[in-house]
N, C-alpha and C positions, 0 to 999 in steps of 0.2 A: 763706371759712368752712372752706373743705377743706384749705387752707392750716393756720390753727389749728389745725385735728384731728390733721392730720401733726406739725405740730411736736411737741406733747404727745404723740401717741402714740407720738414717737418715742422719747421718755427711756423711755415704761415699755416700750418693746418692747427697750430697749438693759439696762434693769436686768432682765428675764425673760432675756432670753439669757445675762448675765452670770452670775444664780442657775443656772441653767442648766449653763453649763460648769463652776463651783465643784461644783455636787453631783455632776459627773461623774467631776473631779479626782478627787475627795475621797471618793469612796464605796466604793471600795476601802482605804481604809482604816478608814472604819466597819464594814465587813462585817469585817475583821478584829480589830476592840474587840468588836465582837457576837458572834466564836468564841472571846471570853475570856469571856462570858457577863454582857457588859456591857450593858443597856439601849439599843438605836437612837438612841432619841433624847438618856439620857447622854453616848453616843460623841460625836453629832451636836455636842451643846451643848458639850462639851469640845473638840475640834475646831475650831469657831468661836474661844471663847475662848482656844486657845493661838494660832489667828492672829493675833486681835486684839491679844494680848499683844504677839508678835513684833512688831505692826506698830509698836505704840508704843514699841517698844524699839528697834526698828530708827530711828525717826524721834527718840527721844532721842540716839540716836550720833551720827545725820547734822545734829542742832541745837549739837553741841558743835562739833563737825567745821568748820560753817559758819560759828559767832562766832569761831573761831581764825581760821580763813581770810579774815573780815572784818576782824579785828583787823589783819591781817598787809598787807593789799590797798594800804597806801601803800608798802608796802617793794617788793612785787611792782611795782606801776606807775614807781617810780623804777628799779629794776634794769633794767625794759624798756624807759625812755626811753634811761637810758645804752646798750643795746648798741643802742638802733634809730639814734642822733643821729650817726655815721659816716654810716650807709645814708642818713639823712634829707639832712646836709651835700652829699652826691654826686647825689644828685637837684637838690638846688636848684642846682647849677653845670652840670647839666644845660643849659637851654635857655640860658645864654651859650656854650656850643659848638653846640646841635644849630641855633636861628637863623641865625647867619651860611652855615651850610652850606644852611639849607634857600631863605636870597633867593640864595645863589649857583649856586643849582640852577632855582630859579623867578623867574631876573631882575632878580633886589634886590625885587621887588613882591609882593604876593600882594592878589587884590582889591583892588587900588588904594589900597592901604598897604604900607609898609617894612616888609621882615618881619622885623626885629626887633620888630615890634608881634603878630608871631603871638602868642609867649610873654607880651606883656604887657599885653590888654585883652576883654573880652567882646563889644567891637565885631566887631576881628578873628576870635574866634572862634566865632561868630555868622555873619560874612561864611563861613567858610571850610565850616561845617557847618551850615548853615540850617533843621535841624528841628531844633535844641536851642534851646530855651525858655529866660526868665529864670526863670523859677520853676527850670528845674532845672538852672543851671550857677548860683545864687544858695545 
């Protein structure tokens, strides 16, 4: 039950502090619409309303911004595959050198398999590191 209470009273404790810090932002510049002889609570309500504006205008730029950038997103991913497919080919020729060296360091065996099987089974790599799980080398 006290569980519940917290939950809930945590949003309205998080929305009080947040009103909170805004009218403290923000109140200096009220005080200074109110020595133009402007109403408190006109300043206030204007103030509000030009963030809100801003926000919606800021979040219209960044909606243009992101359907261009969606639009684009197949050309990005094939630019990246081409310069990443070098790096990717030199990895995969990777363990045809690092195995021979690693059974000719550990006896041609490792856990009682050829260790050309390091590089090419779950069995082996399971034998060699025995807290890694199939769920997570799967």
């Amino acid at each position: 039950m006290l569980t519940v209470f917290g939950y809930y009273a945590s949003s309205i404790c998080i929305t009080v502090v947040l009103a909170g810090f805004l009218a403290i932002l923000f109140d200096p510049l009220v005080v200074k619409l109110e020595r133009l002889h402007m109403p408190r609570s006109v300043a206030a309500a204007g103030i509000v309303l030009a963030g809100i504006g801003l926000i919606g205008l800021l979040g219209y730029a960044l909606y243009g911004r992101a359907m261009s950038f969606a639009e684009e997103l197949p050309v990005y991913a094939s630019t990246i595959q081409q310069t990443i497919a070098p790096i990717r080919a030199g990895v995969e020729v990777l363990p045809r050198f690092a195995c021979p060296i690693a059974g000719h360091i550990l006896g041609g065996r490792l856990c009682g398999l050829p260790a050309w099987d390091i590089c090419l089974g779950l069995r082996s790599i399971r034998c060699a590191v025995p807290w890694l799980s199939e769920s997570f080398l799967a």
